[in-house]
C-alpha positions in Angstrom: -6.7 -32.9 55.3 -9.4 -32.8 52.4 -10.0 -29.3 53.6 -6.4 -27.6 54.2 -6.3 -29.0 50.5 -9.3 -27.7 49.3 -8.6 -24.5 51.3 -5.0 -24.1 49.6 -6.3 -24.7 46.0 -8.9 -21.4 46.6 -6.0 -19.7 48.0 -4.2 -19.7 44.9 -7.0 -19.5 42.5 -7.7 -16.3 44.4 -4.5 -14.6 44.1 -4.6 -15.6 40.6 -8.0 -15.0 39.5 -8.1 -11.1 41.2 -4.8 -10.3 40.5 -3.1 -8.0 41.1 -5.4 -7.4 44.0 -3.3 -9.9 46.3 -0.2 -7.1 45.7 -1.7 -3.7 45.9 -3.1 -4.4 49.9 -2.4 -1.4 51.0 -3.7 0.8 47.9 -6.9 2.1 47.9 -9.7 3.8 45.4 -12.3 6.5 46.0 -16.2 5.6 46.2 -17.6 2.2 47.4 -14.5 0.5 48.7 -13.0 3.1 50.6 -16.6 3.6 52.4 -15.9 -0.1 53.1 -12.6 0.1 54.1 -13.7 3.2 56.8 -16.7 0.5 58.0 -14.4 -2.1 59.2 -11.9 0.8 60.2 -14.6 1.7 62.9 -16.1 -1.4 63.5 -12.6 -2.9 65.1 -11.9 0.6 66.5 -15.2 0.5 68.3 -14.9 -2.7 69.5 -11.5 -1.8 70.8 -12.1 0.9 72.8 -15.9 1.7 73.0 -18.1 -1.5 71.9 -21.3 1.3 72.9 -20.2 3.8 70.4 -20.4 1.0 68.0 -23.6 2.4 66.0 -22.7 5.5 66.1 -19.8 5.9 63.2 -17.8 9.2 63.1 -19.3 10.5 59.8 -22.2 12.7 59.4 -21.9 14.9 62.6 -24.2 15.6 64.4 -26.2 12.7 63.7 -26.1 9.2 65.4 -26.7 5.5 64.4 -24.5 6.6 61.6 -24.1 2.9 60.3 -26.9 2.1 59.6 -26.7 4.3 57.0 -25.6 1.4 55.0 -24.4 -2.4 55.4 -22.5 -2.5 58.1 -20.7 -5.5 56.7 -19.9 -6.8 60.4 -20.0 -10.6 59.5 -17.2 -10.0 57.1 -15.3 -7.5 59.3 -15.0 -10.4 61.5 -12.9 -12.4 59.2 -9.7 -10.0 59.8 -10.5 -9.4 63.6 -7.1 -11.9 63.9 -5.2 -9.9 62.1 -6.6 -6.6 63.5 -4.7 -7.5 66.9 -1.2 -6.6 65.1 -2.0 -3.5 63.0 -5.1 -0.5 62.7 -4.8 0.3 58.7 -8.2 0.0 57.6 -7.3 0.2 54.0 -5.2 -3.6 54.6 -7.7 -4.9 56.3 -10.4 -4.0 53.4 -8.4 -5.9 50.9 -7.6 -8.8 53.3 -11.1 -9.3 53.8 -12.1 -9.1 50.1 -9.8 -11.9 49.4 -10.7 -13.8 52.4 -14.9 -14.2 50.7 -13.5 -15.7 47.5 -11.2 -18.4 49.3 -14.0 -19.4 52.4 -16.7 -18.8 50.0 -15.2 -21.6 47.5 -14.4 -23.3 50.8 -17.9 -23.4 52.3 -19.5 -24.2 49.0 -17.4 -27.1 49.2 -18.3 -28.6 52.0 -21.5 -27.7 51.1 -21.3 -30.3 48.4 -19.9 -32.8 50.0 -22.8 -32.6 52.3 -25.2 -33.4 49.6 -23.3 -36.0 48.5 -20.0 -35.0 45.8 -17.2 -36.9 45.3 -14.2 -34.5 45.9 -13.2 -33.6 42.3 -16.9 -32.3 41.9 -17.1 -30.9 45.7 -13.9 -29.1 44.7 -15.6 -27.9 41.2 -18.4 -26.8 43.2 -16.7 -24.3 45.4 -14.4 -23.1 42.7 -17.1 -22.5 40.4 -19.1 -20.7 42.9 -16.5 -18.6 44.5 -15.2 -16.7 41.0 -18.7 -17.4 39.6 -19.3 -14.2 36.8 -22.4 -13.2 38.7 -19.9 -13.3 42.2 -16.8 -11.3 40.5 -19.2 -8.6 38.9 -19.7 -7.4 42.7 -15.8 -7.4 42.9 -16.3 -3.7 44.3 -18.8 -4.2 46.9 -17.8 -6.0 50.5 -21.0 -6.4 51.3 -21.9 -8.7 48.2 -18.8 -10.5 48.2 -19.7 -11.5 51.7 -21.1 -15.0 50.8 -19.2 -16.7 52.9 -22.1 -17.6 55.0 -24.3 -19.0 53.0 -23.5 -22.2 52.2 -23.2 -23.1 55.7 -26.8 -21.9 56.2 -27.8 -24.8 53.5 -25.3 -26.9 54.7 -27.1 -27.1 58.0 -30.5 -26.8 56.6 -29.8 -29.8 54.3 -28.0 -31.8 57.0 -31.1 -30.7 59.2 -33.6 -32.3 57.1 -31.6 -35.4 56.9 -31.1 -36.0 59.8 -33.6 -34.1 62.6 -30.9 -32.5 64.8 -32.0 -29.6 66.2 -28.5 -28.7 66.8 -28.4 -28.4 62.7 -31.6 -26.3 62.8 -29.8 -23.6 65.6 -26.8 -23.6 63.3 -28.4 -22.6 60.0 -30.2 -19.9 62.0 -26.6 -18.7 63.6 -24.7 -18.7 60.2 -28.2 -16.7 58.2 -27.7 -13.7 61.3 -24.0 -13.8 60.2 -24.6 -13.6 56.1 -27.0 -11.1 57.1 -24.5 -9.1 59.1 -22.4 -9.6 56.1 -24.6 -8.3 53.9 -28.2 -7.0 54.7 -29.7 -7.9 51.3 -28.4 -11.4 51.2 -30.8 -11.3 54.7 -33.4 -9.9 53.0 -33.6 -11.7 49.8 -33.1 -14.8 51.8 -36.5 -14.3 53.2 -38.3 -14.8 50.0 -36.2 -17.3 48.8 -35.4 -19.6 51.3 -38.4 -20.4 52.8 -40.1 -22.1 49.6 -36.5 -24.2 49.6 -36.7 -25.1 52.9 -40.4 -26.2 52.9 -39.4 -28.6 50.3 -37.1 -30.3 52.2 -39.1 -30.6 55.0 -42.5 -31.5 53.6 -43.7 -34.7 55.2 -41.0 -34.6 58.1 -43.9 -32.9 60.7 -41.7 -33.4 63.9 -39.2 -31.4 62.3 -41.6 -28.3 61.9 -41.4 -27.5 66.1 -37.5 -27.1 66.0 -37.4 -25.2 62.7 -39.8 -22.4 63.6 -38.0 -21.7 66.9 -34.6 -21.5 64.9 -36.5 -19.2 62.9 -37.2 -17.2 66.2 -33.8 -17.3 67.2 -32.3 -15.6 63.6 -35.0 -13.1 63.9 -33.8 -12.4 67.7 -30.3 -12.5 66.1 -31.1 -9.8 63.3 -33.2 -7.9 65.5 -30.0 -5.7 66.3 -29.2 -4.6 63.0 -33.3 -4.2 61.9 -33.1 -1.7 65.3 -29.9 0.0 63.9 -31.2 0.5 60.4 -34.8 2.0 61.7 -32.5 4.3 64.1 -31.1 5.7 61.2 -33.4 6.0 58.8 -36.1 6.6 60.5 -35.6 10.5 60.9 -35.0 10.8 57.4 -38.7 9.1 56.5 -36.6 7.4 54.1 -38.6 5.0 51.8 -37.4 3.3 48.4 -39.7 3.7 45.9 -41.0 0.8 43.3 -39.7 3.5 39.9 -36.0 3.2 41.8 -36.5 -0.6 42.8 -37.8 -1.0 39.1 -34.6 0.4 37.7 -32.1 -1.5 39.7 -34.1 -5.0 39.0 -32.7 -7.1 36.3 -34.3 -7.2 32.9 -34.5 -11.2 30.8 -31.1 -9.2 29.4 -29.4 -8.9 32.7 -29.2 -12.9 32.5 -27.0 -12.9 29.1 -24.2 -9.9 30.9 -21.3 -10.1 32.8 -19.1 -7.5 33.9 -17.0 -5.6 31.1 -13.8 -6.6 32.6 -15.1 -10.5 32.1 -12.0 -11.6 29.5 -14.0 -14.3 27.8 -17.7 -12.9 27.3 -17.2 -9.0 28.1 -17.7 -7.9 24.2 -20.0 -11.3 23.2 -22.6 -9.5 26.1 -21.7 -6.0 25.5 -25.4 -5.4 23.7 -27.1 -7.2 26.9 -25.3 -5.2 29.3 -27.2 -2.0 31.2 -26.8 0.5 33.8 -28.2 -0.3 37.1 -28.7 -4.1 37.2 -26.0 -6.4 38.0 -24.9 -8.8 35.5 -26.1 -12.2 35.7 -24.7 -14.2 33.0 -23.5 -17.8 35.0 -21.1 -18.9 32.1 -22.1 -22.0 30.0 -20.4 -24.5 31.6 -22.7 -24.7 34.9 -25.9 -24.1 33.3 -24.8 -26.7 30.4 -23.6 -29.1 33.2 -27.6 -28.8 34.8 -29.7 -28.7 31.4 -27.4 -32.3 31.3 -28.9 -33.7 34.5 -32.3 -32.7 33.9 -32.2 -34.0 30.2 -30.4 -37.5 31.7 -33.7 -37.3 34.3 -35.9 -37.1 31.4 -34.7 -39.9 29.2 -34.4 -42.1 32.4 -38.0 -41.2 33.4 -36.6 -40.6 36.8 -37.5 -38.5 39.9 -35.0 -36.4 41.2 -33.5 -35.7 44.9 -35.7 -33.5 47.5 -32.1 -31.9 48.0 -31.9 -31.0 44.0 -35.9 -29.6 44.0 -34.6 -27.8 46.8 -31.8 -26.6 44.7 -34.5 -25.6 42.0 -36.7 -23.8 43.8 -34.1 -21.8 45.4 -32.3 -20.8 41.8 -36.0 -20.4 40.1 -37.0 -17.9 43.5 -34.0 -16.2 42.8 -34.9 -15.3 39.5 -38.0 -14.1 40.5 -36.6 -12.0 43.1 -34.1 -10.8 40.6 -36.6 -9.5 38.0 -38.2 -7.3 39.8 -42.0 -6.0 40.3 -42.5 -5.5 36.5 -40.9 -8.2 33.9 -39.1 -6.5 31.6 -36.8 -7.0 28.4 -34.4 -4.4 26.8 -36.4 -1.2 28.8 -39.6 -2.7 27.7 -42.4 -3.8 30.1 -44.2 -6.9 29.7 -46.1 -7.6 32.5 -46.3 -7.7 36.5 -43.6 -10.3 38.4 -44.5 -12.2 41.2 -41.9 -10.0 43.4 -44.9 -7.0 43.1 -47.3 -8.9 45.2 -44.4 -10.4 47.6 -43.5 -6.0 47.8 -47.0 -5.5 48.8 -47.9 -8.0 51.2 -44.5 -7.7 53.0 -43.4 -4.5 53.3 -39.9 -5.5 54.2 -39.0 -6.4 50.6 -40.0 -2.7 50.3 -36.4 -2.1 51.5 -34.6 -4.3 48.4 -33.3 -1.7 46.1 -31.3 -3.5 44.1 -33.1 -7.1 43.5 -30.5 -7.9 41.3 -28.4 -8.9 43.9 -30.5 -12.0 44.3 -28.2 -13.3 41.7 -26.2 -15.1 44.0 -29.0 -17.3 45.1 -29.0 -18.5 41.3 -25.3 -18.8 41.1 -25.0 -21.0 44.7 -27.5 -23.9 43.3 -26.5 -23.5 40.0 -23.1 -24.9 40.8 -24.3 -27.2 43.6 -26.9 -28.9 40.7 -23.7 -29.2 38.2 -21.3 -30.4 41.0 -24.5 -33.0 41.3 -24.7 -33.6 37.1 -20.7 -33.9 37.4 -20.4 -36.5 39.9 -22.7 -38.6 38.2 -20.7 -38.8 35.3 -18.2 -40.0 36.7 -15.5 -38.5 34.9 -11.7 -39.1 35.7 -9.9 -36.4 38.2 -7.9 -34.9 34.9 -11.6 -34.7 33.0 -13.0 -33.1 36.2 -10.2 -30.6 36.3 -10.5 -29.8 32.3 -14.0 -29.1 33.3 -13.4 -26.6 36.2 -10.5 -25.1 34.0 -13.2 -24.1 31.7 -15.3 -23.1 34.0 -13.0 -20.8 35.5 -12.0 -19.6 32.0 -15.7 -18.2 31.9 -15.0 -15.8 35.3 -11.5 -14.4 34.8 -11.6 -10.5 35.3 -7.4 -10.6 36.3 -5.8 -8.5 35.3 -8.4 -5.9 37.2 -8.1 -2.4 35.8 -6.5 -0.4 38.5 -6.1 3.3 36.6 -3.2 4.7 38.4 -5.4 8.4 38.9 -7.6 6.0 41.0 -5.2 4.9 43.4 -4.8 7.7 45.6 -4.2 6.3 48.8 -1.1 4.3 50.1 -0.8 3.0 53.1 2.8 2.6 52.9 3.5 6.0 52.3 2.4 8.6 55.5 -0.5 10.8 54.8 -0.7 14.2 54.5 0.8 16.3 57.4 -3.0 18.0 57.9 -4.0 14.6 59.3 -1.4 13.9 61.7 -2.5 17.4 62.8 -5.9 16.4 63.5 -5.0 13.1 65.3 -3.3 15.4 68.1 -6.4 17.2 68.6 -8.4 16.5 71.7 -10.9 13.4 71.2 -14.2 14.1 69.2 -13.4 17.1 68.1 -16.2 17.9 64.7 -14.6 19.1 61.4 -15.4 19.6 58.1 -13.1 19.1 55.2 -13.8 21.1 51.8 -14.5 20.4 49.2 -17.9 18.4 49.6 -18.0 16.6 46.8 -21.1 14.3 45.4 -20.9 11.5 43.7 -19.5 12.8 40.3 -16.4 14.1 42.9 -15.2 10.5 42.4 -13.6 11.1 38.6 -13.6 14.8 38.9 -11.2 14.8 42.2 -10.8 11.5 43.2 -8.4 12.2 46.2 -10.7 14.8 47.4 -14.0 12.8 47.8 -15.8 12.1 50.8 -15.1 8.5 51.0 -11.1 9.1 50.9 -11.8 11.9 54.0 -13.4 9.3 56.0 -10.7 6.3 55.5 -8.0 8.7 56.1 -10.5 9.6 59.5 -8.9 6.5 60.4 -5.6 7.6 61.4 -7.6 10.4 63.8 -11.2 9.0 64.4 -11.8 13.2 65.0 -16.1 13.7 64.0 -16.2 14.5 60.2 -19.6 16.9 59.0 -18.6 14.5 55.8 -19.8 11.4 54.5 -20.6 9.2 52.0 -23.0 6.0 52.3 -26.3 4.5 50.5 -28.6 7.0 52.0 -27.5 10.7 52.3 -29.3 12.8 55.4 -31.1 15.2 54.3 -28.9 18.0 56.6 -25.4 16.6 55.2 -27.0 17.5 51.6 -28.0 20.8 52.2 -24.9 21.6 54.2 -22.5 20.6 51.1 -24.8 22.3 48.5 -24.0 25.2 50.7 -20.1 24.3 50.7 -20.5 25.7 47.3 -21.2 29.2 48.6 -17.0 29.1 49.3 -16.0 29.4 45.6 -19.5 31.1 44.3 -18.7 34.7 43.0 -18.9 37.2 46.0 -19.2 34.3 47.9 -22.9 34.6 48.7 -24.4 32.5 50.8 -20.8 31.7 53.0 -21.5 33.1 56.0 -24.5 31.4 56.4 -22.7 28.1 55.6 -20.7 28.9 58.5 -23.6 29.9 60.8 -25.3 26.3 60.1 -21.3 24.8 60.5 -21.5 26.1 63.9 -24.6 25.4 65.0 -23.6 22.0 65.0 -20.7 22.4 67.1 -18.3 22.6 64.0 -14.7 23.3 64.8 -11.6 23.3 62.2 -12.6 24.0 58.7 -10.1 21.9 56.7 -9.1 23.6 53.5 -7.6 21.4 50.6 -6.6 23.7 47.9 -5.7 20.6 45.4 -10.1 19.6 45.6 -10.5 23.0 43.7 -10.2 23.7 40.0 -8.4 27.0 39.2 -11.2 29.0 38.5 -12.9 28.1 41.9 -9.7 28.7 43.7 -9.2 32.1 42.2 -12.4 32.8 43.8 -12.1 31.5 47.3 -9.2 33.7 47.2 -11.0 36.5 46.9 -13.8 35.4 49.4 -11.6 34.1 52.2 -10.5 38.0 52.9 -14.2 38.6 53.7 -14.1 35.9 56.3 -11.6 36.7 58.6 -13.9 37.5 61.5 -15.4 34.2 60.5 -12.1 31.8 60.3 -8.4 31.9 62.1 -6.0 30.0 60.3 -4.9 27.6 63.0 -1.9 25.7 60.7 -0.9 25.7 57.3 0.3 22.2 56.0 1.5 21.9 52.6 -1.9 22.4 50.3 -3.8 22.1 53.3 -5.3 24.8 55.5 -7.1 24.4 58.5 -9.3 27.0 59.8 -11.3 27.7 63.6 -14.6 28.6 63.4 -15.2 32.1 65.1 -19.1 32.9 65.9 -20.9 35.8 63.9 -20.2 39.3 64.9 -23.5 40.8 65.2 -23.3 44.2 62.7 -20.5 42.7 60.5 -21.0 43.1 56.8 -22.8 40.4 55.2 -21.3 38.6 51.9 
């Protein structure tokens, strides 16, 4: 009962702390969520009709293992799979699911501190605080970081583990770590040089309970051994490796710790100067942090020693920082000297794969809460003092109302899609395409409804093999190809033909022409190039602004452009 009510009060405070996200389901924006949108699209479409062809996403023809080109967000795709029996719109099921982290993300948390011993009005504070925490909502765009639902089951377990020497609990944690690493690959990851300082703290001294806990540890890695396979599948032929300059970049500086995201209503302009591109913002409010400098002052005066489950705690949120920071310590641009996360980079090469370390934020905002939920409950306030508290708590998070530009919103489930893509669904099965334009990642403001990530979630409603795509790591052949796109509208049109030739050595079909992707002056030229390529392209149909073309081979002798 404790839970349907707990469960019920995230509810709410997620409608009402993302709104209007709640009422715009089936509306969707170019970039990172559509890619989203298009992953769960395939995953349940996969699993529906093909489980085997699950690795191989439709993007990025000719290629395979397709995605692993990025998080395959799986552990959060499975939240929806109920409501994937009654209907296929990928774009619903996206924003379903990114609701669904903040109300079982405040809901595990919950029980999470309950476990380690909250009264409810503090449990209840707990998960609140962590679900809409300012370091959680500044991912607000990103499935895969959202997808935290996980992880305060795996401490859950861990903790109850400890207590109590199951090895049932032990199994568990290592089952719900493979599923918040399915739900995001750097949560995985990070967790490997975070949690195992955490865990070693809680089970110093308890010897017997070492056996148990290193083959749970086998078991994750035999869990996640799946997804490492699909990754290295991937990237592999593109000898893709991150560098430390880029992982440098994307680590947070001593600044990153007083930001939060510029849609934050409360601290937005206070943190404006602290605020950078590249790092996420990792600014926990003041009410958690003040609620834990509390307990440890209260410690202090009392001479006392705390919990093995609050060190725990510690070590965890001070590993996260670490992580966070980065090889190189750094504040405003400015290095000051080598971080412990440089020697972790060098003697494990998987942390090699951390881009972002940033994103180990959410290991500092899980504690955080769970250590004030502590400091809270030890206080022991009255309900309506505990709720004051939370209210301000919460009053440090709110992003609602989200900006939602209108010139963003360029797909609506509700409303049928362009003719051209009904087209395409009646095609036989598998059939490769290409839409045009290709456009990079500055195609997201320039023509929103043309970018790749918009092609591939309306490849949804046709599951046809798109040339296109957009992910995390680009192949090297998909970036050549759409440089050579450009060859369409280049005066003359130089260099088109041979963008066909490579189009068709891949097994290209239809050429799908959208005439509202180009600006006038482009268009006036692919006017006057598409006459040179009849012998190249037959106009198949011809659907409002849309054209779609069959690829015809070279004709050996023909004029070359």
């Amino acid at each position: 009962m404790r839970s349907l009510r707990a469960l019920a009060l995230y509810a709410v405070l997620t409608v009402a702390l993302t709104w209007p996200l709640a009422f715009r389901l089936t509306i969707m924006d170019p970039g990172d969520s559509a890619f989203f949108a298009w992953v769960m699209g395939w995953e349940i479409h996969a699993l529906k009709t093909d489980p085997l062809r699950l690795p191989h996403g439709n993007i990025f023809h000719p290629l395979t293992y397709t995605l692993g080109m990025d998080e395959p967000v799986l552990g959060t795709t499975l939240l929806v799979l109920p409501l994937a029996v009654f209907t296929d719109d990928a774009v619903l099921l996206y924003n379903v699911a990114r609701l669904l982290t903040f109300v079982f993300s405040g809901l595990t948390a919950y029980w999470l501190a309950r476990q380690l011993g909250c009264s409810e009005g503090p449990a209840l504070f707990a998960g609140a605080a962590f679900a809409f925490s300012p370091i959680r909502t500044d991912q607000i765009a990103h499935l895969s970081t959202l997808g935290t639902q996980y992880l305060p089951l795996v401490l859950l377990f861990l903790h109850r583990f400890a207590a109590n020497g199951r090895s049932r609990d032990a199994f568990l944690a290592a089952l719900l770590f493979v599923l918040e690493a399915l739900a995001c690959g750097y949560h995985g990851v990070i967790a490997l040089a975070v949690l195992p300082l955490s865990a070693l703290v809680l089970l110093w001294g308890r010897w017997r309970l070492f056996p148990p806990a290193l083959l749970a540890t086998g078991v994750a890695a035999a869990g996640l051994l799946p997804l490492y396979l699909l990754h290295q599948a991937a990237l592999s032929p593109e000898r893709y490796a991150r560098g430390s300059e880029e992982t440098i970049f994307y680590a947070a500086g001593l600044e990153a710790f007083l930001a939060v995201s510029p849609w934050n209503r409360l601290w937005a302009g206070l943190t404006d100067p602290f605020r950078t591109i590249g790092p996420n913002n990792l600014f926990p409010g003041l009410v958690v942090p003040g609620l834990v400098l509390f307990a440890v002052l209260r410690f202090l005066r009392r001479k006392g020693a705390p919990s093995r489950d609050a060190v725990a705690l510690l070590v965890l949120a001070l590993g996260a920082i670490f992580v966070a920071l980065g090889p190189t310590i750094r504040v405003a641009g400015h290095d000051l000297f080598p971080g412990p996360f440089a020697l972790a980079r060098e003697l494990f090469p998987v942390f090699q794969k951390i881009r972002v370390t940033s994103r180990a934020g959410i290991f500092l905002a899980l504690p955080l809460v769970l250590l004030a939920a502590r400091a809270l409950d030890g206080l022991k306030l009255r309900p309506s003092r505990v709720a004051a508290l939370t209210a301000l708590a919460l009053l440090e998070t709110v992003v609602a109302p989200i900006p939602m530009p209108k010139w963003t919103q360029v797909i609506d489930t509700r409303q049928e899609p362009p003719p051209v893509y009904g087209w395409l669904a009646a095609q036989p099965e598998d059939t490769p395409i290409v839409h045009v334009p290709m456009l990079d990642i500055y195609g997201l403001e320039r023509r929103p409804a043309y970018h790749e990530s918009i092609y591939m979630v309306y490849s949804t409603r046709h599951w046809q093999r798109l040339v296109n795509g957009y992910a995390g790591i680009e192949p090297r052949h998909y970036v050549r190809l759409r440089e050579m796109s450009r060859s369409l509208h280049r005066p003359g049109g130089i260099g088109a033909e041979d963008f066909l030739d490579e189009l068709q050595a891949i097994g290209t079909r239809y050429l799908v022409l959208h005439r509202a992707g180009y600006g006038p002056i482009q268009w006036g030229r692919l006017e006057e190039v598409l006459p040179r390529l009849r012998s190249r392209l037959r106009e198949v149909a011809a659907l409002g602004g849309d054209t779609v073309f069959e690829l015809r081979p070279r004709v050996e002798g023909a004029a070359q452009h």
